[in-house]
PDB file of N, CA, C and O in Angstrom:
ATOM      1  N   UNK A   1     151.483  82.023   3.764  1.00  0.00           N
ATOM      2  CA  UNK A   1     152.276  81.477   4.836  1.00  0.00           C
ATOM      3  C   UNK A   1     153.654  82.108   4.779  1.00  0.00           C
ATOM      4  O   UNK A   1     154.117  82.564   3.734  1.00  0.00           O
ATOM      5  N   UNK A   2     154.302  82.117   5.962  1.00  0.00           N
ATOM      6  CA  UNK A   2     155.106  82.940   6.060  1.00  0.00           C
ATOM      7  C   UNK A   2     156.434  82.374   6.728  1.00  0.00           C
ATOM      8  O   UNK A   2     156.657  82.295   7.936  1.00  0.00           O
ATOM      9  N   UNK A   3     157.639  81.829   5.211  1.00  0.00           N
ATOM     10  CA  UNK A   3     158.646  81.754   5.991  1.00  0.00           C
ATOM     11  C   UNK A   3     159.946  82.232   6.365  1.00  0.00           C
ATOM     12  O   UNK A   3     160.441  83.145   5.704  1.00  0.00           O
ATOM     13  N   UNK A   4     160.689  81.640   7.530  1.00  0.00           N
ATOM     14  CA  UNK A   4     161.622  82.098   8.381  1.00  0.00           C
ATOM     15  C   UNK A   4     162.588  82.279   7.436  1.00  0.00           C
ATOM     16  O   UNK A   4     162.916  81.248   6.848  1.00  0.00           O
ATOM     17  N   UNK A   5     163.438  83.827   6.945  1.00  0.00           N
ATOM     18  CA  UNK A   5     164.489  83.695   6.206  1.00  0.00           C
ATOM     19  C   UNK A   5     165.737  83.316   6.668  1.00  0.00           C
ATOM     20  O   UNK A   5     166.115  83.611   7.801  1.00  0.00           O
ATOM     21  N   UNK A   6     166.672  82.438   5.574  1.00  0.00           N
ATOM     22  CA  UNK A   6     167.360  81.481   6.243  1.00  0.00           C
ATOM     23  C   UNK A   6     168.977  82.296   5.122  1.00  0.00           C
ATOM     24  O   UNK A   6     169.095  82.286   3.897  1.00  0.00           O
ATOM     25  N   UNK A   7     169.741  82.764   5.951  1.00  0.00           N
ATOM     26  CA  UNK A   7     170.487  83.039   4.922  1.00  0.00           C
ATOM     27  C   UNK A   7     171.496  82.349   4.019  1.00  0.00           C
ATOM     28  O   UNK A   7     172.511  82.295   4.713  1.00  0.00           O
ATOM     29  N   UNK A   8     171.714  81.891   3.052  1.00  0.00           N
ATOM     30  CA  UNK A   8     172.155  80.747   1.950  1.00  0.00           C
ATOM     31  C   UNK A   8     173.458  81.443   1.757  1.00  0.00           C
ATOM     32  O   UNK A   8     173.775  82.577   2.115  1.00  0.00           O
ATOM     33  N   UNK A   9     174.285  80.369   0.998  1.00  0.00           N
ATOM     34  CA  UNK A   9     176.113  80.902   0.078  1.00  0.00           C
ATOM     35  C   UNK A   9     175.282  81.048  -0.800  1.00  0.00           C
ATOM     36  O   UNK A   9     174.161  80.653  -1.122  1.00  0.00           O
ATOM     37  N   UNK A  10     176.491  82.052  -1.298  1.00  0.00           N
ATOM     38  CA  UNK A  10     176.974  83.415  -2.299  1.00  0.00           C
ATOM     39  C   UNK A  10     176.948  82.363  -3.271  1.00  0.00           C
ATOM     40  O   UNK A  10     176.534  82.684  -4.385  1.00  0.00           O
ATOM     41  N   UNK A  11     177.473  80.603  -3.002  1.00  0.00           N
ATOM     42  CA  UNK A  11     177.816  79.975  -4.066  1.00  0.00           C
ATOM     43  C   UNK A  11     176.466  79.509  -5.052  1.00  0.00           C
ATOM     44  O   UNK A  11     176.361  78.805  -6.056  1.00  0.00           O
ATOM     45  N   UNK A  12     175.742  80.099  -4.418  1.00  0.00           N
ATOM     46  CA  UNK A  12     174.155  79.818  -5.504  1.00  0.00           C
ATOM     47  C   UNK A  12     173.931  80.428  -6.406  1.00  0.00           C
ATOM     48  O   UNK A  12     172.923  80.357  -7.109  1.00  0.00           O
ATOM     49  N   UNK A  13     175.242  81.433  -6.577  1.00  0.00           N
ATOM     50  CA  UNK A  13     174.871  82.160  -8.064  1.00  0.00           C
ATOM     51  C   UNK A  13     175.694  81.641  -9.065  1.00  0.00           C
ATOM     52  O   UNK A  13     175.247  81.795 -10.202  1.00  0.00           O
ATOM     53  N   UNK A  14     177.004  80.947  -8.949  1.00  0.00           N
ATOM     54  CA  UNK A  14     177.200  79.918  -9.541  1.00  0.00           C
ATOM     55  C   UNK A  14     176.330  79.055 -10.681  1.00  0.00           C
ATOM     56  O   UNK A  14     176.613  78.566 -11.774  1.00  0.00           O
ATOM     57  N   UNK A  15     175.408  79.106 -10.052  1.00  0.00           N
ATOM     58  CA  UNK A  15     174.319  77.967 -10.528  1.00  0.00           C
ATOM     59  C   UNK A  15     173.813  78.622 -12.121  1.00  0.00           C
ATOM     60  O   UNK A  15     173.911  77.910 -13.121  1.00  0.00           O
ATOM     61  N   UNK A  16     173.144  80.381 -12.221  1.00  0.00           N
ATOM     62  CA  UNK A  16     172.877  81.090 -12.997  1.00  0.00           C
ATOM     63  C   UNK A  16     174.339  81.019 -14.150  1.00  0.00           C
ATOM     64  O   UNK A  16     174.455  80.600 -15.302  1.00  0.00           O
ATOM     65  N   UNK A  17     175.306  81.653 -13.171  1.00  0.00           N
ATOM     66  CA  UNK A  17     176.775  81.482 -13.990  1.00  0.00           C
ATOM     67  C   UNK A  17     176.885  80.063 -15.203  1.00  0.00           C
ATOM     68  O   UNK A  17     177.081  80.223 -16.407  1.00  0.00           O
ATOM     69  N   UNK A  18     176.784  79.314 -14.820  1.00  0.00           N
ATOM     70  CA  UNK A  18     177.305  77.843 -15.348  1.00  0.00           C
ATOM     71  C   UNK A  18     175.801  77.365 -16.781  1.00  0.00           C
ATOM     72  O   UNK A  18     175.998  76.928 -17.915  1.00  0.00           O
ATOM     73  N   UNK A  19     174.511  77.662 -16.139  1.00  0.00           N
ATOM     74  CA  UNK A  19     173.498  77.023 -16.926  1.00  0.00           C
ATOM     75  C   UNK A  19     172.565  78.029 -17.458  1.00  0.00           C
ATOM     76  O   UNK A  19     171.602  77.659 -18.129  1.00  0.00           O
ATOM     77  N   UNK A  20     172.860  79.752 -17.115  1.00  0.00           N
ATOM     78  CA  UNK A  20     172.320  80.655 -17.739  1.00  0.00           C
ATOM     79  C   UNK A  20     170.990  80.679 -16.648  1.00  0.00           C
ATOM     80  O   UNK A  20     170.796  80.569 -15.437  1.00  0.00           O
ATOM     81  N   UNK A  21     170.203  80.901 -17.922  1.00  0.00           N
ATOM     82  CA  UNK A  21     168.332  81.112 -17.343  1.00  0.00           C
ATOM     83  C   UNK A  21     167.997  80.056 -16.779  1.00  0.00           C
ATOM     84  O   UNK A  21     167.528  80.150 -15.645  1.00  0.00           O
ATOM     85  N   UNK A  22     168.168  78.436 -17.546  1.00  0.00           N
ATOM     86  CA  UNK A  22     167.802  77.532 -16.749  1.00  0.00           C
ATOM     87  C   UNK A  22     168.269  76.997 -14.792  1.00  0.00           C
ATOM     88  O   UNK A  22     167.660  76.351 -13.940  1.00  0.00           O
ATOM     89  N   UNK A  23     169.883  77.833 -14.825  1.00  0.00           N
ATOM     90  CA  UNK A  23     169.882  77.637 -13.416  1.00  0.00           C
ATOM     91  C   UNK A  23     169.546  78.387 -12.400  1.00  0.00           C
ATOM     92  O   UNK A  23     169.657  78.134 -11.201  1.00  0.00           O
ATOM     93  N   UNK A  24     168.877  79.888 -13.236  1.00  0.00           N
ATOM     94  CA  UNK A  24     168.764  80.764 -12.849  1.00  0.00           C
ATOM     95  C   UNK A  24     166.995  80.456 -12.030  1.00  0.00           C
ATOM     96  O   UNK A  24     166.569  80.721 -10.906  1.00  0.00           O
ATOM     97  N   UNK A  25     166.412  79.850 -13.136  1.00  0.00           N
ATOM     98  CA  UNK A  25     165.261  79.570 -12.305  1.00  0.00           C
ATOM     99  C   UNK A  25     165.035  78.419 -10.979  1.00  0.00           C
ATOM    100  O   UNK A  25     164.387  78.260  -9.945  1.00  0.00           O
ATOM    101  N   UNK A  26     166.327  77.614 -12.052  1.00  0.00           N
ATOM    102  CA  UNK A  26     166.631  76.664 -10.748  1.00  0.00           C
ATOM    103  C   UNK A  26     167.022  76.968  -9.433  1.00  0.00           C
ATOM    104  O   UNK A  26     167.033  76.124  -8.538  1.00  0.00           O
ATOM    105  N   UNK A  27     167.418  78.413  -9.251  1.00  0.00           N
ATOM    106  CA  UNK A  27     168.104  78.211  -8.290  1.00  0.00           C
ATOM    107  C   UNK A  27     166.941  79.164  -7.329  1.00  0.00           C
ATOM    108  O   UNK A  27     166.917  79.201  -6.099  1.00  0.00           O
ATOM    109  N   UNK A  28     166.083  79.845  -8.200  1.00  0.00           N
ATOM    110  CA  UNK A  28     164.996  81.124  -7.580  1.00  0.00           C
ATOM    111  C   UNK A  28     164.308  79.924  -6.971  1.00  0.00           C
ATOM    112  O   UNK A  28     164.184  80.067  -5.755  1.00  0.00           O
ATOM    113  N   UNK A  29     163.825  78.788  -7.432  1.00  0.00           N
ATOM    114  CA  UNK A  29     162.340  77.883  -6.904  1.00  0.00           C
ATOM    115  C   UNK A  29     163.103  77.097  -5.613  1.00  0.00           C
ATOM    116  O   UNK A  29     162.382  76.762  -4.674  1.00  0.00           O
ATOM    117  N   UNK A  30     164.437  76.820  -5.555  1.00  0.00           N
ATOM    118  CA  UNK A  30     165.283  76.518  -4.569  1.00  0.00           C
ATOM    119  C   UNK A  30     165.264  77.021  -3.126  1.00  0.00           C
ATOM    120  O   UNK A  30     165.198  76.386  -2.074  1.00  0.00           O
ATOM    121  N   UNK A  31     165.378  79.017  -3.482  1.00  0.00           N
ATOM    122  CA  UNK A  31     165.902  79.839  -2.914  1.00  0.00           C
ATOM    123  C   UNK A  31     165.054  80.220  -2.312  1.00  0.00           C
ATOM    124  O   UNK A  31     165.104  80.362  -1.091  1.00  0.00           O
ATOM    125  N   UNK A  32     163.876  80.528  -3.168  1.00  0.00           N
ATOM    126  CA  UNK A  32     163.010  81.291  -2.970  1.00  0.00           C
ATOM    127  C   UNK A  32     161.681  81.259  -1.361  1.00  0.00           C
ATOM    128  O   UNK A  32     160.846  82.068  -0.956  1.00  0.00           O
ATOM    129  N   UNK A  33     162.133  79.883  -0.895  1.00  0.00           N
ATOM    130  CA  UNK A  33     161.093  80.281   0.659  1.00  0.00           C
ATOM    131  C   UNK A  33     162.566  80.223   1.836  1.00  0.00           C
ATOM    132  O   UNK A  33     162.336  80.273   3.044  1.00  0.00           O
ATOM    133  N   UNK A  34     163.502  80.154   1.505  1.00  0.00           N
ATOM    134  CA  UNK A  34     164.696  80.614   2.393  1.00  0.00           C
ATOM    135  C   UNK A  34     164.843  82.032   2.362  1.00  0.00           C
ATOM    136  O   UNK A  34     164.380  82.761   3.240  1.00  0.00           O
ATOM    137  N   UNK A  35     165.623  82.530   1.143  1.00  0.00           N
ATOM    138  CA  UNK A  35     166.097  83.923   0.840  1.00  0.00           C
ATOM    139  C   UNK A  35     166.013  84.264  -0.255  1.00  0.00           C
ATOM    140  O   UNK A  35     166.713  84.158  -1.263  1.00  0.00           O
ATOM    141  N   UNK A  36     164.464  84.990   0.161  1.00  0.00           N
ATOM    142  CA  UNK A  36     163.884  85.402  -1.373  1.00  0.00           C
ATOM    143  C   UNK A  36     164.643  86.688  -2.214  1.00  0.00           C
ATOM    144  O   UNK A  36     164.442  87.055  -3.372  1.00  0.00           O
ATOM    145  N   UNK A  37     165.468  87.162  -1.325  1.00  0.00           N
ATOM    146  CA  UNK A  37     166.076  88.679  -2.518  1.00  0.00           C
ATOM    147  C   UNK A  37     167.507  87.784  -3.360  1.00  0.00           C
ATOM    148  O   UNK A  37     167.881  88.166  -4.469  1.00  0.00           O
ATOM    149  N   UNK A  38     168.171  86.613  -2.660  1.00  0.00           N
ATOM    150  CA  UNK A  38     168.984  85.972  -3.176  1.00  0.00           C
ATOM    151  C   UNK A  38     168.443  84.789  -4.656  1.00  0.00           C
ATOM    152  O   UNK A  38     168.772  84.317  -5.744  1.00  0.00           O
ATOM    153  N   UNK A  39     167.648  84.835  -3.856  1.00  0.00           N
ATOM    154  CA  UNK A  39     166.367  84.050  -5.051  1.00  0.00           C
ATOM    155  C   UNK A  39     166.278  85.065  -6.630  1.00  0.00           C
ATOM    156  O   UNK A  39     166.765  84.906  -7.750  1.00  0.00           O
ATOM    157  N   UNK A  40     165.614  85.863  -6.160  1.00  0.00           N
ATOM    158  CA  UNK A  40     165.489  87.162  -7.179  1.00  0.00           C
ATOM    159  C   UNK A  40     166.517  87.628  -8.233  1.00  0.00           C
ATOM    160  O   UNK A  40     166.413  87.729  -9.456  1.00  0.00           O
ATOM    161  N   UNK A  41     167.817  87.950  -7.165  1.00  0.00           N
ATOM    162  CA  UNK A  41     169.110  88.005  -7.437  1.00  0.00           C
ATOM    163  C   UNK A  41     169.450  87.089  -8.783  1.00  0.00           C
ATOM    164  O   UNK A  41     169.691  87.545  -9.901  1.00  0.00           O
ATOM    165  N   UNK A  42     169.397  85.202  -8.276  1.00  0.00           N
ATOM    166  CA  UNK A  42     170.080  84.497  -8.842  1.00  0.00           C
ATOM    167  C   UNK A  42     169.361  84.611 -10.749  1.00  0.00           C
ATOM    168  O   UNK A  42     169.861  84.626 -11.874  1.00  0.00           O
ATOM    169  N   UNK A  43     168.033  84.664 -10.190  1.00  0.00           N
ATOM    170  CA  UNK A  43     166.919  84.678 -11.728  1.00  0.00           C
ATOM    171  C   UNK A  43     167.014  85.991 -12.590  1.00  0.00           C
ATOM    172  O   UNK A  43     166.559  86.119 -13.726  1.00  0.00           O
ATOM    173  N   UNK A  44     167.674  86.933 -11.868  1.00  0.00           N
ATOM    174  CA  UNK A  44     167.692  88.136 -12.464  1.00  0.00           C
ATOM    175  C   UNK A  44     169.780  88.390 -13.297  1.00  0.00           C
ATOM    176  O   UNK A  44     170.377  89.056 -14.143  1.00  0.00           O
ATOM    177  N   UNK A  45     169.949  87.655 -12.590  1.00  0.00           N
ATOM    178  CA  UNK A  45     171.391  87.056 -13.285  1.00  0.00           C
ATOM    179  C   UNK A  45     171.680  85.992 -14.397  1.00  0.00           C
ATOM    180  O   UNK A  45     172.516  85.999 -15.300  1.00  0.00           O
ATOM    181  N   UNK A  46     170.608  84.965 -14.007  1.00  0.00           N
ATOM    182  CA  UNK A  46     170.178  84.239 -15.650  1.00  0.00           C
ATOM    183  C   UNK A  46     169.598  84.714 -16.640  1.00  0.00           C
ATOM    184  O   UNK A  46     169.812  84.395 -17.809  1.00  0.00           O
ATOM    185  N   UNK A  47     168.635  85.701 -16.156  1.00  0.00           N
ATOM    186  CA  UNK A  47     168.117  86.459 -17.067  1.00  0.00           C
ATOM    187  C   UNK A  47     169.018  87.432 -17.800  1.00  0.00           C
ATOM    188  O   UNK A  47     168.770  87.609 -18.993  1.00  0.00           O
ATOM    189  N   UNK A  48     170.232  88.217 -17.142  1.00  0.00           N
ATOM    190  CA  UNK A  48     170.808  88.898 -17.843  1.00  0.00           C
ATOM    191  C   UNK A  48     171.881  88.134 -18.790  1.00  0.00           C
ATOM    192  O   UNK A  48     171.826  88.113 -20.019  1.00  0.00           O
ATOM    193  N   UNK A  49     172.698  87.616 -18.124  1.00  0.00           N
ATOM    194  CA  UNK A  49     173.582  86.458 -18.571  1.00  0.00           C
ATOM    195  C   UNK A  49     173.056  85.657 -20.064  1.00  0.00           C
ATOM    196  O   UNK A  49     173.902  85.531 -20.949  1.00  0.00           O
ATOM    197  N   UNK A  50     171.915  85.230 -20.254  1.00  0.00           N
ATOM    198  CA  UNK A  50     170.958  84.822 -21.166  1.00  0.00           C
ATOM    199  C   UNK A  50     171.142  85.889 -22.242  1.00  0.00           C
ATOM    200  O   UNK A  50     171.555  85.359 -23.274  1.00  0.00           O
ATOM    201  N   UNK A  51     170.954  87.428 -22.381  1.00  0.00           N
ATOM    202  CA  UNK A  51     171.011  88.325 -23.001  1.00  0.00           C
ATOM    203  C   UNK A  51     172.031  88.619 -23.580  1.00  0.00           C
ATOM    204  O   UNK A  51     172.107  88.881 -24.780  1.00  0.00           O
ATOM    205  N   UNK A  52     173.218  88.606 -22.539  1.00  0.00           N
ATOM    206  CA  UNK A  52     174.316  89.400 -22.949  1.00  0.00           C
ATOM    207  C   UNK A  52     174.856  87.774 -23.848  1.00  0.00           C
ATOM    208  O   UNK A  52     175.392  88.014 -24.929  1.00  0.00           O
ATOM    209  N   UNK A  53     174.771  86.530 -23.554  1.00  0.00           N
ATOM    210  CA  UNK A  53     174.927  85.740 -24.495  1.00  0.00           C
ATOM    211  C   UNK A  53     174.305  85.787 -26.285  1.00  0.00           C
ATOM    212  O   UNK A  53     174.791  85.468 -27.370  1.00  0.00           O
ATOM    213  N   UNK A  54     173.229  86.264 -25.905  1.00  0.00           N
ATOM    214  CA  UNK A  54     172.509  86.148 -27.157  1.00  0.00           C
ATOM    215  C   UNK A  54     173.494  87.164 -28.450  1.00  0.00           C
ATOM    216  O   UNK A  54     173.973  86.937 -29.560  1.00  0.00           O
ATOM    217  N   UNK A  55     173.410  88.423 -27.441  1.00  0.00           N
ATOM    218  CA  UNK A  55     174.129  89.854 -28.372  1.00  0.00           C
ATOM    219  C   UNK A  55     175.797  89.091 -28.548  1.00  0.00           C
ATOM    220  O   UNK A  55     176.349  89.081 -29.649  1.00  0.00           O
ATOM    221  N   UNK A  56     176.276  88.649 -27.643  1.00  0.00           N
ATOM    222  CA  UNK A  56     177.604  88.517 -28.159  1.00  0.00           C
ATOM    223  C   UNK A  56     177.728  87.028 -29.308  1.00  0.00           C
ATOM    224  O   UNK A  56     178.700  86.855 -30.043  1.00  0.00           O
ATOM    225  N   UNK A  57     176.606  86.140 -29.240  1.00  0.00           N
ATOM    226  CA  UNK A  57     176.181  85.553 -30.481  1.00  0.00           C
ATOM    227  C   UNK A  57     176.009  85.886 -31.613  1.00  0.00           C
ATOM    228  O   UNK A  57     176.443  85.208 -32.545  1.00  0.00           O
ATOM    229  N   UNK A  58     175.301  87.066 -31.796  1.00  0.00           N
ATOM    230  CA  UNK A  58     174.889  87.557 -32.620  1.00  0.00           C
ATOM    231  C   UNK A  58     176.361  88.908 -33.339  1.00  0.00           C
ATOM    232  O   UNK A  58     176.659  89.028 -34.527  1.00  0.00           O
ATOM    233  N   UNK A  59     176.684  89.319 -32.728  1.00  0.00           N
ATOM    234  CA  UNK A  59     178.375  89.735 -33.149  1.00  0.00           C
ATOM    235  C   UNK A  59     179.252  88.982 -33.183  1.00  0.00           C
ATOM    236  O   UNK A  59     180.094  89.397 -33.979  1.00  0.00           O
ATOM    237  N   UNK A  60     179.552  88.004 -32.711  1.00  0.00           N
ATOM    238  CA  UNK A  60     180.381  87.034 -33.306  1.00  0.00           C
ATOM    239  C   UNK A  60     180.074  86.395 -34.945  1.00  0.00           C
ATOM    240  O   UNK A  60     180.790  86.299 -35.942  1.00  0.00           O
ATOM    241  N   UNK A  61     178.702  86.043 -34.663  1.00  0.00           N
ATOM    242  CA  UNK A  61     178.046  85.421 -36.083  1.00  0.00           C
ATOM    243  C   UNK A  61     178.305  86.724 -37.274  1.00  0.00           C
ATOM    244  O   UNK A  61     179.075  86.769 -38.233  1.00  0.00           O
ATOM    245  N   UNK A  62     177.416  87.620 -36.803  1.00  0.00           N
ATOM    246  CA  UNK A  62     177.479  88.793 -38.095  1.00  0.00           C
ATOM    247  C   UNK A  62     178.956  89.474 -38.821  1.00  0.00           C
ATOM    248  O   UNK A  62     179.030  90.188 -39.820  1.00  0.00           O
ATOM    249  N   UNK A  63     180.571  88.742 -37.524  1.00  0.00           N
ATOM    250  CA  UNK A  63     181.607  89.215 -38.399  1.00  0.00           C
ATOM    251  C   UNK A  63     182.497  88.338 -38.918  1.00  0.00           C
ATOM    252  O   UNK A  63     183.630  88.636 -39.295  1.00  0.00           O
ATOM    253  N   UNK A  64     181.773  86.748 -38.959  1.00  0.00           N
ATOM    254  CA  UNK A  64     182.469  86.179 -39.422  1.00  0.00           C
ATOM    255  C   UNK A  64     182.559  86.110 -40.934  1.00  0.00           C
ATOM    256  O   UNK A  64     181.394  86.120 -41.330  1.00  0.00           O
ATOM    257  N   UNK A  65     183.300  86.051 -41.859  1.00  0.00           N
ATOM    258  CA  UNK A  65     184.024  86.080 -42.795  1.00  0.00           C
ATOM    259  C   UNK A  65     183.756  85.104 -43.700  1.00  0.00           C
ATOM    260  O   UNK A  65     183.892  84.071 -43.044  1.00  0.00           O
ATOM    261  N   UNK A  66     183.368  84.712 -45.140  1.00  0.00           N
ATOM    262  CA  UNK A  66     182.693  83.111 -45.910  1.00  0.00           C
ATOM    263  C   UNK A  66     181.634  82.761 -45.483  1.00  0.00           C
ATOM    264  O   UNK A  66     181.305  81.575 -45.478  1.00  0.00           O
ATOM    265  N   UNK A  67     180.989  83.580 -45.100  1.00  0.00           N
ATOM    266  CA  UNK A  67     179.526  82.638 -44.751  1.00  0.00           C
ATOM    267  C   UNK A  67     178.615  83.638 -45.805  1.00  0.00           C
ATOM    268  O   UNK A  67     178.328  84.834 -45.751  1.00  0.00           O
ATOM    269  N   UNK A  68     178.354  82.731 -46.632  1.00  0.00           N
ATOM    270  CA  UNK A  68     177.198  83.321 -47.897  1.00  0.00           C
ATOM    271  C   UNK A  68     175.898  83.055 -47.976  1.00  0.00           C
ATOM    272  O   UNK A  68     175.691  81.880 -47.672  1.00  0.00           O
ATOM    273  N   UNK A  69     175.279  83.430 -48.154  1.00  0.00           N
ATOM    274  CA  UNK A  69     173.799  82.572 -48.484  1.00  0.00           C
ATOM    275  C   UNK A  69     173.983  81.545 -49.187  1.00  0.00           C
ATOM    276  O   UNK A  69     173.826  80.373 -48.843  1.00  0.00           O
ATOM    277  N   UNK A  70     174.432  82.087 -50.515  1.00  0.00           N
ATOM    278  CA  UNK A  70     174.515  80.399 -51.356  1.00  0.00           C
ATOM    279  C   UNK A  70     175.685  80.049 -51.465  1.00  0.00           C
ATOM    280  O   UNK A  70     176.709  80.604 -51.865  1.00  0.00           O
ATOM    281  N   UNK A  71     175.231  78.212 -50.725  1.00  0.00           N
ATOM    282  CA  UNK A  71     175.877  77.813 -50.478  1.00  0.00           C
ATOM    283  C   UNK A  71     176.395  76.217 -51.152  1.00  0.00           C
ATOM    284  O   UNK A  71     176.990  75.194 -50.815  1.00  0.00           O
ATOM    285  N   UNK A  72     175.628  76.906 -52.453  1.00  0.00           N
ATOM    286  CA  UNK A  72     175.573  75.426 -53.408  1.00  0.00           C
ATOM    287  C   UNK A  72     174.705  74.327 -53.392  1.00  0.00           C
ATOM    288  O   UNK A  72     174.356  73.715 -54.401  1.00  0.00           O
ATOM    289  N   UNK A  73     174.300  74.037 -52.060  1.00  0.00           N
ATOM    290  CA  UNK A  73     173.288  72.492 -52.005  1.00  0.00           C
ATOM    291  C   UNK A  73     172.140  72.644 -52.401  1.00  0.00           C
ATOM    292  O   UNK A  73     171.440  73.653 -52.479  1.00  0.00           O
ATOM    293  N   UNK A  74     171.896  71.222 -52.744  1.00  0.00           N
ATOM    294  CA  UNK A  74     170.767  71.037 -53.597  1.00  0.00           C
ATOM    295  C   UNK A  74     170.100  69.825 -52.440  1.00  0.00           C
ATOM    296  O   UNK A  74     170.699  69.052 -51.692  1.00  0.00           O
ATOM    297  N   UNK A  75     168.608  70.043 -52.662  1.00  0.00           N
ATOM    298  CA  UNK A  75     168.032  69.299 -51.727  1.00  0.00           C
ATOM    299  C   UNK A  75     166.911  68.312 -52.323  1.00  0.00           C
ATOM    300  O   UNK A  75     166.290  67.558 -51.573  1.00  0.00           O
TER     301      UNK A  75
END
């Protein structure tokens, strides 16, 4: 079935911005029988956003400074 594209705000990428992947899909299943390339868009922006979080996690973590393996506790 085939529907009428409806063109949506710019402010739906917001949505990816603020909640990552999860708003990113939120906002594709939203988008997606209005304006499916904005749809695409928004999921393909959580998806990256998601990534570039992970790597800058992962460099932040690897230069911080006192963090040892042992760490004394006993369990």
């Amino acid at each position: 079935m085939s529907y009428p594209e409806k063109r949506r705000s710019n402010a739906w990428f917001l949505l990816p911005v603020f909640f990552g992947i999860i708003g990113g899909v939120g906002a594709y299943f939203i988008l997606r029988k209005d304006d499916p390339h904005k749809a695409k868009n928004c999921l393909y922006l959580g998806i990256i956003l998601m990534i570039v979080g992970i790597i800058f996690n992962v460099l932040i973590g690897t230069t911080i400074p006192g963090i040892e393996s042992g760490t004394n506790v006993n369990i």
